[in-house]
C-alpha positions as CSV (number, residue, x, y, z in Angstrom):
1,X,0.0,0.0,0.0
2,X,1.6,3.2,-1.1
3,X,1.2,6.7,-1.8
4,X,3.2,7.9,-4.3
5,X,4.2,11.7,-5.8
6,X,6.1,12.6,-8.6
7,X,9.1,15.2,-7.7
8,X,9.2,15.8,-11.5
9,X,6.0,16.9,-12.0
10,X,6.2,19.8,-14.6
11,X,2.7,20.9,-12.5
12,X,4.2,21.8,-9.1
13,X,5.5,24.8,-10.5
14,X,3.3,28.5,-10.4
15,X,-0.5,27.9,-10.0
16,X,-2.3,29.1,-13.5
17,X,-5.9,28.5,-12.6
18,X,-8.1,27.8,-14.9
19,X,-12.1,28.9,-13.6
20,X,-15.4,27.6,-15.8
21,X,-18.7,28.3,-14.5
22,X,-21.3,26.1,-15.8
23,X,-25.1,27.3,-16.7
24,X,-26.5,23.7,-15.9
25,X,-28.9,24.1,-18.8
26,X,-30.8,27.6,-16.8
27,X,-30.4,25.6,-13.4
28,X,-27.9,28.2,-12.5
29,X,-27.6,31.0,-14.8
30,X,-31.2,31.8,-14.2
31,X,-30.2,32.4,-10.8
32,X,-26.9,33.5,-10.8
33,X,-25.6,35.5,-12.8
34,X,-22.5,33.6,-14.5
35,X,-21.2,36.3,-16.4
36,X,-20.8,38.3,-13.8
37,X,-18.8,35.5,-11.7
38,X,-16.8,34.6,-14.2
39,X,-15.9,38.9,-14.9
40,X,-15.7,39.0,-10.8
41,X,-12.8,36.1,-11.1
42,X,-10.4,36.6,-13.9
43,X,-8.2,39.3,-13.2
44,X,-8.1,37.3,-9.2
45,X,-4.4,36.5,-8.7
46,X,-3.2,33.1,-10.3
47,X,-6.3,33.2,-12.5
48,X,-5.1,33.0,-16.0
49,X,-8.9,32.7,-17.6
50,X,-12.2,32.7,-16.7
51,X,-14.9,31.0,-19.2
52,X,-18.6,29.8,-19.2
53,X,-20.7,27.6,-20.9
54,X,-24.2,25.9,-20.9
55,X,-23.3,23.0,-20.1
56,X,-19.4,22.3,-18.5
57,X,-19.9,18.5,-18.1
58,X,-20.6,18.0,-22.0
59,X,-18.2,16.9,-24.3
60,X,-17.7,20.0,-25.4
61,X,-17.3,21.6,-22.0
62,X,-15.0,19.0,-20.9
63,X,-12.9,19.9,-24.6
64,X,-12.3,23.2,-23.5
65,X,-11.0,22.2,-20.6
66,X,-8.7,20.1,-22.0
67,X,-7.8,22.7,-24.7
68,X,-7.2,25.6,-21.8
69,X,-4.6,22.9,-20.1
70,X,-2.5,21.8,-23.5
71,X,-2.4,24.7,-25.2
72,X,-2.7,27.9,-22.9
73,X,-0.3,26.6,-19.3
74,X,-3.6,26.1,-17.4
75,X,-2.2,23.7,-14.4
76,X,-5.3,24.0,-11.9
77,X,-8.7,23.8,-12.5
78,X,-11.9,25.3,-10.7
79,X,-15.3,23.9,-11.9
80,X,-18.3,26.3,-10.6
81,X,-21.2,23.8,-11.2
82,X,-23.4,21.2,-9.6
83,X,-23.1,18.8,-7.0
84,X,-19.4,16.9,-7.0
85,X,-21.5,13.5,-6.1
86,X,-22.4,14.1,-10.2
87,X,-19.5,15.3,-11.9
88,X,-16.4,15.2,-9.9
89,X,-15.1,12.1,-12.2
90,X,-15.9,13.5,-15.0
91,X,-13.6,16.6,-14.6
92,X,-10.9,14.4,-12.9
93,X,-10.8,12.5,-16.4
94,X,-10.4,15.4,-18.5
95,X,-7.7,16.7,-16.9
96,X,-6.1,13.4,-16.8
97,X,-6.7,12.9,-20.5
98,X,-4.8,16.3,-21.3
99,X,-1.8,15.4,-19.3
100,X,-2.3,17.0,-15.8
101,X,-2.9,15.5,-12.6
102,X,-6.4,14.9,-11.9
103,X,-6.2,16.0,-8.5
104,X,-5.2,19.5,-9.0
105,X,-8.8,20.4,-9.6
106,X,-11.7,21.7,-7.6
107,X,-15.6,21.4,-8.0
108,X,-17.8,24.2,-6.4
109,X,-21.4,23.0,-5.8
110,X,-23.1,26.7,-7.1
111,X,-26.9,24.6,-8.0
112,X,-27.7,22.5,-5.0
113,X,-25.8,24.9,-2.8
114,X,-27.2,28.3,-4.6
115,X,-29.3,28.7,-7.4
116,X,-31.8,25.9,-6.1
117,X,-31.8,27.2,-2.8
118,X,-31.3,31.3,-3.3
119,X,-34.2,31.6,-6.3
120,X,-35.9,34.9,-4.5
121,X,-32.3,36.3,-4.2
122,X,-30.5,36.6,-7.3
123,X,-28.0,39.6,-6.2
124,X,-27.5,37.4,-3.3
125,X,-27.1,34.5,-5.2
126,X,-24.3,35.4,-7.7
127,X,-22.4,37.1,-4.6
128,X,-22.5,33.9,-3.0
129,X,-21.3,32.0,-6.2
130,X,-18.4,34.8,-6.4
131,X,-17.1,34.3,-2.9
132,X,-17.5,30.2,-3.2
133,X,-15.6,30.0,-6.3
134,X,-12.8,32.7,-4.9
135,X,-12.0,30.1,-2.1
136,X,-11.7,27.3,-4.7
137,X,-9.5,29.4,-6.5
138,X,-7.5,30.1,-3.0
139,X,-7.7,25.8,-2.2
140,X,-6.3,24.8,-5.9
141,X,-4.1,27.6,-5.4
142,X,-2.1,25.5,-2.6
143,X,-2.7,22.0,-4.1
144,X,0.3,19.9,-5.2
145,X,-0.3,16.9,-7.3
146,X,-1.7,13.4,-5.3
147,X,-1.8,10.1,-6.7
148,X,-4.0,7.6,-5.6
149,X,-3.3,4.8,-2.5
150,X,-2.6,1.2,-4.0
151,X,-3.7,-1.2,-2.0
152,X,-3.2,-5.3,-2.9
153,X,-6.2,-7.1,-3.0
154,X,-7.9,-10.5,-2.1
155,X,-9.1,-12.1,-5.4
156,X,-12.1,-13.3,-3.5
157,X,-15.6,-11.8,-2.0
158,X,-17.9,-12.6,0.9
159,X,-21.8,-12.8,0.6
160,X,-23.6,-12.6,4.0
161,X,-27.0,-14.0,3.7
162,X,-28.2,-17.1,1.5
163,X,-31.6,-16.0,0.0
164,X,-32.4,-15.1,-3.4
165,X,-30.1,-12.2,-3.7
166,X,-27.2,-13.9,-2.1
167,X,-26.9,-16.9,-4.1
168,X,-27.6,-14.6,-7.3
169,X,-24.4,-12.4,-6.4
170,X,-22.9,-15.6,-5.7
171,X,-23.4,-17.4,-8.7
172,X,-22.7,-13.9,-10.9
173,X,-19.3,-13.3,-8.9
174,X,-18.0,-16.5,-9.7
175,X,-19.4,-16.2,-13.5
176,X,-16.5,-13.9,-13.3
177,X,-13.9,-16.2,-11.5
178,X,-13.8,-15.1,-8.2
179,X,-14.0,-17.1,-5.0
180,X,-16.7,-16.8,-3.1
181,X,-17.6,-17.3,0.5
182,X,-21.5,-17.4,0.9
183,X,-22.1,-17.0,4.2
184,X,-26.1,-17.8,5.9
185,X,-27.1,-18.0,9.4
186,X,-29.7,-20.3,8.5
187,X,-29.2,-23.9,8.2
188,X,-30.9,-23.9,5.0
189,X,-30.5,-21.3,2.5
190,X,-33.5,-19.4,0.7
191,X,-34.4,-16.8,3.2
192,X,-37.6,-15.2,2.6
193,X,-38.5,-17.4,-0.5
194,X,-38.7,-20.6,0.9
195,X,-42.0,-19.6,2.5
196,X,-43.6,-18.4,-0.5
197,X,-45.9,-20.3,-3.0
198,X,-46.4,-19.3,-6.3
199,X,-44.3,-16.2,-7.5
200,X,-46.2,-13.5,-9.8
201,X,-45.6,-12.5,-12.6
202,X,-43.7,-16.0,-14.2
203,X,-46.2,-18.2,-11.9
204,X,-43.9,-20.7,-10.7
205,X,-43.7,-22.2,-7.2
206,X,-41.2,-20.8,-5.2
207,X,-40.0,-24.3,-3.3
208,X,-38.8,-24.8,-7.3
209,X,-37.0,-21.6,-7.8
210,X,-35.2,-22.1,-4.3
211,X,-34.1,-25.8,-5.4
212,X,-32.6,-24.2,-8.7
213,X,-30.7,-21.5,-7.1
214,X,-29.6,-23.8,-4.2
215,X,-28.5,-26.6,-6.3
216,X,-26.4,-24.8,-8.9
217,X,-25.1,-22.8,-6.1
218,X,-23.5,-25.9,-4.3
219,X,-22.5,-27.5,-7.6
220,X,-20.6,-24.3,-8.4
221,X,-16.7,-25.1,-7.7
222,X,-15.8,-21.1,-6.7
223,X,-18.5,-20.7,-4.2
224,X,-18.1,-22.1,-0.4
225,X,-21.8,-21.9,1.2
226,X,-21.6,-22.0,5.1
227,X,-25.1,-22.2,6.5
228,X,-25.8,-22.2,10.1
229,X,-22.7,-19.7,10.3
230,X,-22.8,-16.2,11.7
231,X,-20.6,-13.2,11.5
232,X,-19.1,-12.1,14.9
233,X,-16.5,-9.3,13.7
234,X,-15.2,-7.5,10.3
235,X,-12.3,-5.6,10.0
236,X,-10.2,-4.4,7.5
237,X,-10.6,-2.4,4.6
238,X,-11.3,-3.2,0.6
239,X,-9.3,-5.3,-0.7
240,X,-7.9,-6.7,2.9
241,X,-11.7,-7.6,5.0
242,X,-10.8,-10.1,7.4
243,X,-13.9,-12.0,9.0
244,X,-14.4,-13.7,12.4
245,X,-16.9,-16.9,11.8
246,X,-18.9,-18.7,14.3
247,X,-20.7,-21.5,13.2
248,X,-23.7,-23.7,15.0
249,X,-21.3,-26.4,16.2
250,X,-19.4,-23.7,18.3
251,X,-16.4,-24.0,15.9
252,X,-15.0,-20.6,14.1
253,X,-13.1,-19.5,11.2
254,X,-11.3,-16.5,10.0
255,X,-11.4,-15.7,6.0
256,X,-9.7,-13.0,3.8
257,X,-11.6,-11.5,1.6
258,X,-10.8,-8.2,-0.7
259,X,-14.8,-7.3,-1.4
260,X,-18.3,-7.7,0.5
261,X,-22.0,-7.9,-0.8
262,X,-24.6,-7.9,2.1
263,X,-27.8,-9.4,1.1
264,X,-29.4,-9.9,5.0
265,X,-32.5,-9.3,3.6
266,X,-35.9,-8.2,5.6
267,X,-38.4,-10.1,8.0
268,X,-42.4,-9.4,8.0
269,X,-43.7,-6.5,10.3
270,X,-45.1,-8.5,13.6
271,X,-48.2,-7.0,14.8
272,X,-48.6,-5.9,18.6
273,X,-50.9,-7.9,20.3
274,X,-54.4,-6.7,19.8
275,X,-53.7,-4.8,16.8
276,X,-56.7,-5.5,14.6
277,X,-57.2,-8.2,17.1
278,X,-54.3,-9.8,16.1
279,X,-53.2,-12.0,19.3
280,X,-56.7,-11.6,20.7
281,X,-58.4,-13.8,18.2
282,X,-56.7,-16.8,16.1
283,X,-59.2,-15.8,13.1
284,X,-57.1,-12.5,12.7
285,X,-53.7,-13.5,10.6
286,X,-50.7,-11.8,8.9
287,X,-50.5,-12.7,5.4
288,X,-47.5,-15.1,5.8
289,X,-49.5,-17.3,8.3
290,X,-52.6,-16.7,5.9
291,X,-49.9,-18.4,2.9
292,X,-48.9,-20.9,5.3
293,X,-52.5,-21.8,6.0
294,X,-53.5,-22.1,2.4
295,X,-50.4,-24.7,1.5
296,X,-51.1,-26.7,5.1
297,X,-52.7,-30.3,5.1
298,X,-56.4,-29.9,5.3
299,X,-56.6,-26.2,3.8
300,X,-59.4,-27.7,1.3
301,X,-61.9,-28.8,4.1
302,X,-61.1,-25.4,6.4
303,X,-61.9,-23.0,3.7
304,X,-64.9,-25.1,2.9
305,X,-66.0,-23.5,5.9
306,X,-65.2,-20.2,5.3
307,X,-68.3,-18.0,3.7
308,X,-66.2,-14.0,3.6
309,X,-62.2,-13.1,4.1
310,X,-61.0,-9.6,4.7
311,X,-57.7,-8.2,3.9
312,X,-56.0,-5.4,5.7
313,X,-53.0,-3.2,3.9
314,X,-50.6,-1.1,5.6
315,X,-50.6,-3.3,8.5
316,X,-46.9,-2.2,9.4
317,X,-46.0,0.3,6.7
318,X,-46.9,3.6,5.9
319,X,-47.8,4.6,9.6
320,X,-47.9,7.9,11.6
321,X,-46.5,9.5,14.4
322,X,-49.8,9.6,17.1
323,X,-51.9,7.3,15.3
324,X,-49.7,3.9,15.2
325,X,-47.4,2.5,18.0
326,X,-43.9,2.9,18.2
327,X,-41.2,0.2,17.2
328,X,-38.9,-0.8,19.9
329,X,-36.4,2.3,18.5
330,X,-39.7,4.8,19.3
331,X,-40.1,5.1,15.5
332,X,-42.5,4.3,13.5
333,X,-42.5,2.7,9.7
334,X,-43.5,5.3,7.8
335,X,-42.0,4.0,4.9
336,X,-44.4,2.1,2.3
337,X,-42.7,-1.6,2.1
338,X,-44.0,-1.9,-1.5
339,X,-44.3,-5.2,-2.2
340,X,-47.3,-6.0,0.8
341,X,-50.0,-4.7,-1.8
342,X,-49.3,-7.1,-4.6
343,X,-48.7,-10.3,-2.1
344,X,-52.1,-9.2,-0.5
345,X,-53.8,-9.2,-3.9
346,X,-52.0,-12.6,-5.2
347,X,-53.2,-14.7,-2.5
348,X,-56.4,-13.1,-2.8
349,X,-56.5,-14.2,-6.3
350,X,-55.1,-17.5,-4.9
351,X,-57.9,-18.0,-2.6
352,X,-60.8,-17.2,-5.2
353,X,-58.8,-19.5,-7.8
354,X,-59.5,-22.5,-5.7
355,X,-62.2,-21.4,-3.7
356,X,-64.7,-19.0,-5.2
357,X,-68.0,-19.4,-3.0
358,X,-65.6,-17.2,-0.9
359,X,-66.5,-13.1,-1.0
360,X,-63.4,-11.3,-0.3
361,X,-63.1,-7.8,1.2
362,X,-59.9,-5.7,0.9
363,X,-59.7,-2.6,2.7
364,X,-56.4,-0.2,1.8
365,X,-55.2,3.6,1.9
366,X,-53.8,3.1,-1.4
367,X,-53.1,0.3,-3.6
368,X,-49.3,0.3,-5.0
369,X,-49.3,-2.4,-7.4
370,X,-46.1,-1.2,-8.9
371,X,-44.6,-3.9,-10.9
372,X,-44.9,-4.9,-14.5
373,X,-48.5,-6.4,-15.1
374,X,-49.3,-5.9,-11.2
375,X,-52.1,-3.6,-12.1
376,X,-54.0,-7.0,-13.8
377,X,-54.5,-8.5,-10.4
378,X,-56.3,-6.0,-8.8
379,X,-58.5,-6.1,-12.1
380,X,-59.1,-9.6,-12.1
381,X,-60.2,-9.0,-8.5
382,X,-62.6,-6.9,-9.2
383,X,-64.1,-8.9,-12.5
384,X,-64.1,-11.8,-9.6
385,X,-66.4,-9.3,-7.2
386,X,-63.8,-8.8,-4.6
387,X,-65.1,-6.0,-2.6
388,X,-62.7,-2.8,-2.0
389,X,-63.6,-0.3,0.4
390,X,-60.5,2.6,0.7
391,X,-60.0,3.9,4.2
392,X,-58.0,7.5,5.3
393,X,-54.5,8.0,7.0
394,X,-56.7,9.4,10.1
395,X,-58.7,7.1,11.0
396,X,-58.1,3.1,10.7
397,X,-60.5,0.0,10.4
398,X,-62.2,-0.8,13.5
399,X,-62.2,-5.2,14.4
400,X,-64.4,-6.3,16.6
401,X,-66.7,-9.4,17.0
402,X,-70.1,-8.8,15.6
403,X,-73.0,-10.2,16.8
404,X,-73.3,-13.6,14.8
405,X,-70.3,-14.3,16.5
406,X,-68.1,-13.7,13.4
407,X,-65.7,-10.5,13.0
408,X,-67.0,-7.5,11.8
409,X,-64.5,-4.7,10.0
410,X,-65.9,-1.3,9.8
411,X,-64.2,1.9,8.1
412,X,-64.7,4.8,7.3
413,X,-64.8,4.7,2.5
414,X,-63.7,7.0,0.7
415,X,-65.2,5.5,-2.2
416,X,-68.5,6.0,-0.3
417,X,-67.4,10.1,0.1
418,X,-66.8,8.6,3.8
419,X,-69.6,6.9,4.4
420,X,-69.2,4.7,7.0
421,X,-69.2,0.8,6.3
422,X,-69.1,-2.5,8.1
423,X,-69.1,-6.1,7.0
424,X,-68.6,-9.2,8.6
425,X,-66.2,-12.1,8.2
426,X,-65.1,-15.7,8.8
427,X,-61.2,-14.7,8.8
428,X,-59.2,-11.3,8.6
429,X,-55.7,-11.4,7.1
430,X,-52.9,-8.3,7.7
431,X,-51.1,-8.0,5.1
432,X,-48.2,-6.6,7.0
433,X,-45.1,-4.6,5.7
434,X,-41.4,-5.8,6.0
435,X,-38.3,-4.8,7.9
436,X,-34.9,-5.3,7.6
437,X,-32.9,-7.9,9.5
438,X,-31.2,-6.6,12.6
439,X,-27.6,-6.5,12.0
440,X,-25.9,-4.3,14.9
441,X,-22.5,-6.4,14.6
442,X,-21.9,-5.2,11.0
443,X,-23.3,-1.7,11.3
444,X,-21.1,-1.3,14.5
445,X,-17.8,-2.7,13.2
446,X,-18.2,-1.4,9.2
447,X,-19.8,2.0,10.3
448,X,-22.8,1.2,7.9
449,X,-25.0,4.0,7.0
450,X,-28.3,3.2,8.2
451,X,-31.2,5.5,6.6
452,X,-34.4,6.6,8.4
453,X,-36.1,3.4,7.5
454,X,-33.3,1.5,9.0
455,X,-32.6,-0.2,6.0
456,X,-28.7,0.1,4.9
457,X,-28.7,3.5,2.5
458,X,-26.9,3.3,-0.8
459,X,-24.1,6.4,-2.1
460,X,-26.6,7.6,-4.3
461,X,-29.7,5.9,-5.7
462,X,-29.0,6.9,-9.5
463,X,-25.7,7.4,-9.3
464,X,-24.2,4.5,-7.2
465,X,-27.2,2.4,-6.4
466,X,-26.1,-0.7,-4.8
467,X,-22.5,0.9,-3.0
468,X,-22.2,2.7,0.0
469,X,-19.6,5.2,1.1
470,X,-17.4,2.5,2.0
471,X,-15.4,1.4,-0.8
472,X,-15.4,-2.7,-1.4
473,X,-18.6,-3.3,0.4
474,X,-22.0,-3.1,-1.4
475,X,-25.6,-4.0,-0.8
476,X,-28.4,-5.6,-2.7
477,X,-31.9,-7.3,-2.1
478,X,-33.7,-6.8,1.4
479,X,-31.5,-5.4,3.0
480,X,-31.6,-2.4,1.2
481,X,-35.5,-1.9,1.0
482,X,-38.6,-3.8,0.3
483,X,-38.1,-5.0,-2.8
484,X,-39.7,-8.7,-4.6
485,X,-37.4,-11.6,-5.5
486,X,-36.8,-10.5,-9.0
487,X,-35.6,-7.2,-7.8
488,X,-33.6,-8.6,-5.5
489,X,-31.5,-10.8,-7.9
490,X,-31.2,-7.8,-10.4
491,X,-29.3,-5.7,-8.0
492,X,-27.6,-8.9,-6.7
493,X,-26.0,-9.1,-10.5
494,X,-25.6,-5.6,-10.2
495,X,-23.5,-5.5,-7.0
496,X,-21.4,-8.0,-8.1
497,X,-20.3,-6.6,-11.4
498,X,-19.6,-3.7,-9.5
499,X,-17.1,-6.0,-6.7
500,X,-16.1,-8.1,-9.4
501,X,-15.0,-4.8,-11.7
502,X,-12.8,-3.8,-8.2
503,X,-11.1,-6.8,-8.2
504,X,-10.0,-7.2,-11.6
505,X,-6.8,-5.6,-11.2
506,X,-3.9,-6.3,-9.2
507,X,-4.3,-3.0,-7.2
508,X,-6.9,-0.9,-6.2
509,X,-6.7,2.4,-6.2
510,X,-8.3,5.2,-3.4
511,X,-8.6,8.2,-2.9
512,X,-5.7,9.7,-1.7
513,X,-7.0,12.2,0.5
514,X,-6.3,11.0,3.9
515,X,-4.7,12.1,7.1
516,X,-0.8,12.7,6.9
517,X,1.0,13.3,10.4
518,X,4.1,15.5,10.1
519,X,6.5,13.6,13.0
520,X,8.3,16.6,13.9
521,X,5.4,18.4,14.7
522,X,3.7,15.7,16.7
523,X,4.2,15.4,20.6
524,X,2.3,12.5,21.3
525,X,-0.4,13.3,23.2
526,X,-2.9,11.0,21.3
527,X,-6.1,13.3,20.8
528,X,-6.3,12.6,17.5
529,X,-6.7,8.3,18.7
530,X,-9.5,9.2,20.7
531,X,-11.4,11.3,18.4
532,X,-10.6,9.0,15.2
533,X,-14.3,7.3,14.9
534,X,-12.4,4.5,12.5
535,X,-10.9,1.6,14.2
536,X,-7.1,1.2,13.7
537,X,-7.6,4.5,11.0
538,X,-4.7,5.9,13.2
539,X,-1.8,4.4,15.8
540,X,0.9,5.4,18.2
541,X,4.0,3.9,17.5
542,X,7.3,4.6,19.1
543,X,10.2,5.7,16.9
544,X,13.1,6.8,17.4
545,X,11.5,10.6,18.0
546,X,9.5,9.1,20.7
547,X,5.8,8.1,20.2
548,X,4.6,9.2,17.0
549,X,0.8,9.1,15.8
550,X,0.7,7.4,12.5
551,X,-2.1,7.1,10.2
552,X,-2.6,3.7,7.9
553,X,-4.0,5.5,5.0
554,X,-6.3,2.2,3.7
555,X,-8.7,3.2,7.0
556,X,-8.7,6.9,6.8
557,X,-12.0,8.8,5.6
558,X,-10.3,12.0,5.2
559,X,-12.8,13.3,7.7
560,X,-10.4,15.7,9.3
561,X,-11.7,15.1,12.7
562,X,-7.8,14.3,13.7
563,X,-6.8,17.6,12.2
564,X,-9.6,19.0,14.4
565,X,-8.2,18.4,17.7
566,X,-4.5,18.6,17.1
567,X,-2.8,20.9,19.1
568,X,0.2,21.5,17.3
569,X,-1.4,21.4,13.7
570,X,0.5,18.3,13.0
571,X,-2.4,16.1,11.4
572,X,-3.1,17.9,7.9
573,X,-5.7,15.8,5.2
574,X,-4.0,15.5,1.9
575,X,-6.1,18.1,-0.5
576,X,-7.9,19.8,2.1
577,X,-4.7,21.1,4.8
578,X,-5.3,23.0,7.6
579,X,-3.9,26.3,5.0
580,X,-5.8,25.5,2.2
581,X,-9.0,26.1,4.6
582,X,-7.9,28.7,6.4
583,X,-7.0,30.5,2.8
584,X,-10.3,29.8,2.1
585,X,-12.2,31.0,4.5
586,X,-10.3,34.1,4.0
587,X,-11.5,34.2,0.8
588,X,-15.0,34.2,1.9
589,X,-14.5,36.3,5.0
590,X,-12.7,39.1,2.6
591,X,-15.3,42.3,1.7
């Protein structure tokens, strides 16, 4: 793992910034007005031009660029555009394609940051853009060239959790001649899946689907499956995970592996007791009990019985604040889990298939049957007289037992213009929503980002949808967000082109701006160790200088909280030191 610079760069010699303020298409310019940033910063010192253009990130924007830096000296560049998240590569590349270092640039976010947020202020908008892109110019100014950290790599991934999504991104990493380690806590693998029966929209039972993916999956030469096997601890960093194992029989195993892929997936939403009776009386179900009921022994002479079923949505999903009750964490879901309004309808269409003396009720706030030819089961439904009554956020079904000794549902419709409605029925079904598997170990030792939903949140859903911020570990399938089988297995694929891709060279390459201690300036007093929030990021070792903090550059974030709370100014991140800031906020601070 190295970091390496060039001491015959032709760059490190005097800045000649080059600034170009992008339009974004009117995102910007009809805010901000770039002709008067881009007149504001020419003639600033170290500026040797100023341009703008519709459209920076275009071909042609990028060609100008390139042009300014081959053919006019331009050895910095400022970009005054959108967000960095968007673009930041793309100006990298140019300046690597015309021969300069693509770190000695520097992206100013003047859309998300300005124009989107500034609309009613114009004046104050383009003085804002002014002042941002004046400290960019003061940051570059300072920049020397970085080249990116090499770190060696394990030509192998880890897959925790065996349902569908796992042994998809199991099967697809080894299509690509990797080793994989697929790693489930259950005995058997499946996960969710195994419980299902038939699987809409390709109609076939899920039992089958399981056996397919479970049998190539153990017939596949690269791939290790280790059921009844849980993770204790991961440490490391991409390219160099190392994974504590403890398996059922007590015995445990470390692995190396140089990428990860968590699948954990999601378990159903348990009611509270007594919500919709649930608990109270053994006719109220969830929908996976209601599945479970309709593939037991005997299901044909129970439902004989049976004369009306009501359904339930949003049992679980979609709740709020004063009206529902709290998880354990005092939240509530007030995400929708998507996939509870299709399953609802599917075994409602199941049920009338084989048994259609049966009048079925379905009560909802909204029906979200979002998936490719969804929207024909709610129709057939209705063609099969299912009975839909639509209830409001404010005010939920009421269960009770009516007076024939059956249960009786009553609700406000909507459909009615609120009038209010009550039938009666032989067995009520929740069709409850889904959350994601606990996994505190991994959140805790990978610092996982965990979004409001508590399901694991990807970099960017366009952008970067199945990474997270962590380099070398992605996410797919449940554990991510409600999301049906076939979902699941296309970001499976997805997440494992993406690992695979990493580990296809010898080297990977980060980021190289990370923490750098300068030994002669450090005393030792271990501040930055204690307010470091990444395990082994940075250490005290003794040298010959005495104790020295030292940082291993593979951990680092860059976060600068080390720089924070050094005393002596010896911790500077590489690309953002403790002078480049303060030059900048000069910059800004300057009238």
């Amino acid at each position: 793992m190295t970091q390496e610079t060039d001491s015959q760069d032709p760059h490190r010699n005097e800045p000649r910034v080059g600034v170009y303020i992008c339009h974004c298409g009117g995102n910007i310019s009809d805010v901000v007005d770039v002709e008067a940033v881009t007149k504001a910063v020419e003639s600033y010192p170290g500026v040797v031009l100023a341009k703008n253009y519709i459209f920076m990130c275009s071909s042609t924007g990028q060609g100008l660029i390139e042009d300014d830096i081959k053919t006019k000296g331009v050895n910095r560049v400022v970009v005054s555009a959108c967000a960095p998240a968007l673009h930041e590569l793309t100006f990298r590349g140019a300046l690597q394609r015309a021969g300069l270092n693509p770190y000695l640039y520097e992206h100013v976010n003047i859309r998300e940051q300005d124009s989107w947020v500034h609309k009613q202020d114009k004046k104050g908008a383009t003085e804002k853009a002014i002042k941002l892109t004046l400290a960019a110019i003061e940051k570059i100014s300072r920049q020397q060239e970085l080249t990116p950290i090499r770190v060696n790599s394990e030509k192998s991934a880890a897959v925790i959790g065996a349902g569908p999504a796992g042994m998809n991104a199991a099967l697809a990493l080894s299509a690509n001649g990797l080793k994989v380690f697929l790693v489930e806590k259950d005995k058997e693998p499946g996960g969710n899946l195994k419980a299902l029966g038939r699987i809409y929209t390709t109609g076939r039972e899920a039992g089958e689907l399981v056996k397919e993916l479970v049998t190539r999956v153990k017939a596949d030469r690269n791939i290790e499956l280790l059921t009844g096997t849980v993770v204790e601890s991961v440490s490391g960093y991409v390219g160099q995970f190392s994974l504590k194992l403890k398996q059922d029989g007590g015995a445990e195993r470390s692995l190396k592996t140089g990428a990860l892929i968590l699948t954990t997936g999601f378990k159903a939403y348990e009611p509270y007791n007594g919500e919709f009776s649930y608990g109270a009386d053994k006719r109220v179900l969830t929908l996976p009990e209601f599945n479970e009921k309709m593939k037991a022994p005997g299901a044909a002479e129970y439902f004989r019985n049976i004369k009306a079923v009501s359904f339930i949505h949003c049992v679980g999903s979609r709740q709020t604040e004063g009206l529902h009750k709290p998880q354990a964490d005092g939240k509530v879901n007030a995400y929708c889990s998507r996939i509870c309004c299709t399953s609802a309808l599917h075994a409602m269409q199941g049920m009338l298939e084989k048994y259609p003396h049966i009048q079925a009720y379905d009560y909802y706030k909204d029906i979200r049957t979002y998936g490719l030819k969804h929207e024909e089961i709610y129709e057939d439904l209705s063609k099969k007289g299912a009975i839909f009554f639509r209830y409001p956020d404010d005010a939920l079904p009421e269960v009770k037992a009516a007076d024939d000794g059956r249960l009786s549902v009553k609700v406000k419709d909507i459909l009615t213009w609120n009038e209010e409605v009550e039938a009666s029925c032989d067995l009520l079904v929740l069709a409850t929503g889904v959350m994601p598997n606990a996994i505190p170990g991994l959140v805790n030792s990978l610092k996982l980002p965990i979004g409001s939903d508590r399901f694991l949140l990807e970099a960017h859903p366009k952008l970067r949808p199945v990474e997270i911020p962590n380099m070398g570990i992605f996410i797919a399938g449940g554990a991510q967000a409600p999301m049906d089988a076939q979902e699941a297995a296309t970001g499976a694929k997805a997440a494992s082109a993406k690992a695979s891709l990493l580990l296809s060279t010898e080297h990977i390459l980060l980021d190289p701006f990370v923490a750098k201690v300068d030994p002669d300036l450090c005393d030792g007093c271990e501040k930055c160790v204690t307010e470091c929030l990444y395990a082994g990021a940075i250490v005290m070792k003794d040298t010959p200088k005495g104790r020295k903090a030292e940082v291993l550059e593979a951990l680092c974030k860059g976060c600068g909280a080390c720089a924070a709370v050094c005393p002596r100014r010896a911790i500077n991140v590489s690309g953002y030191s403790l002078d480049q800031l303060d030059a900048m906020v000069e910059a800004i601070a300057k009238e």
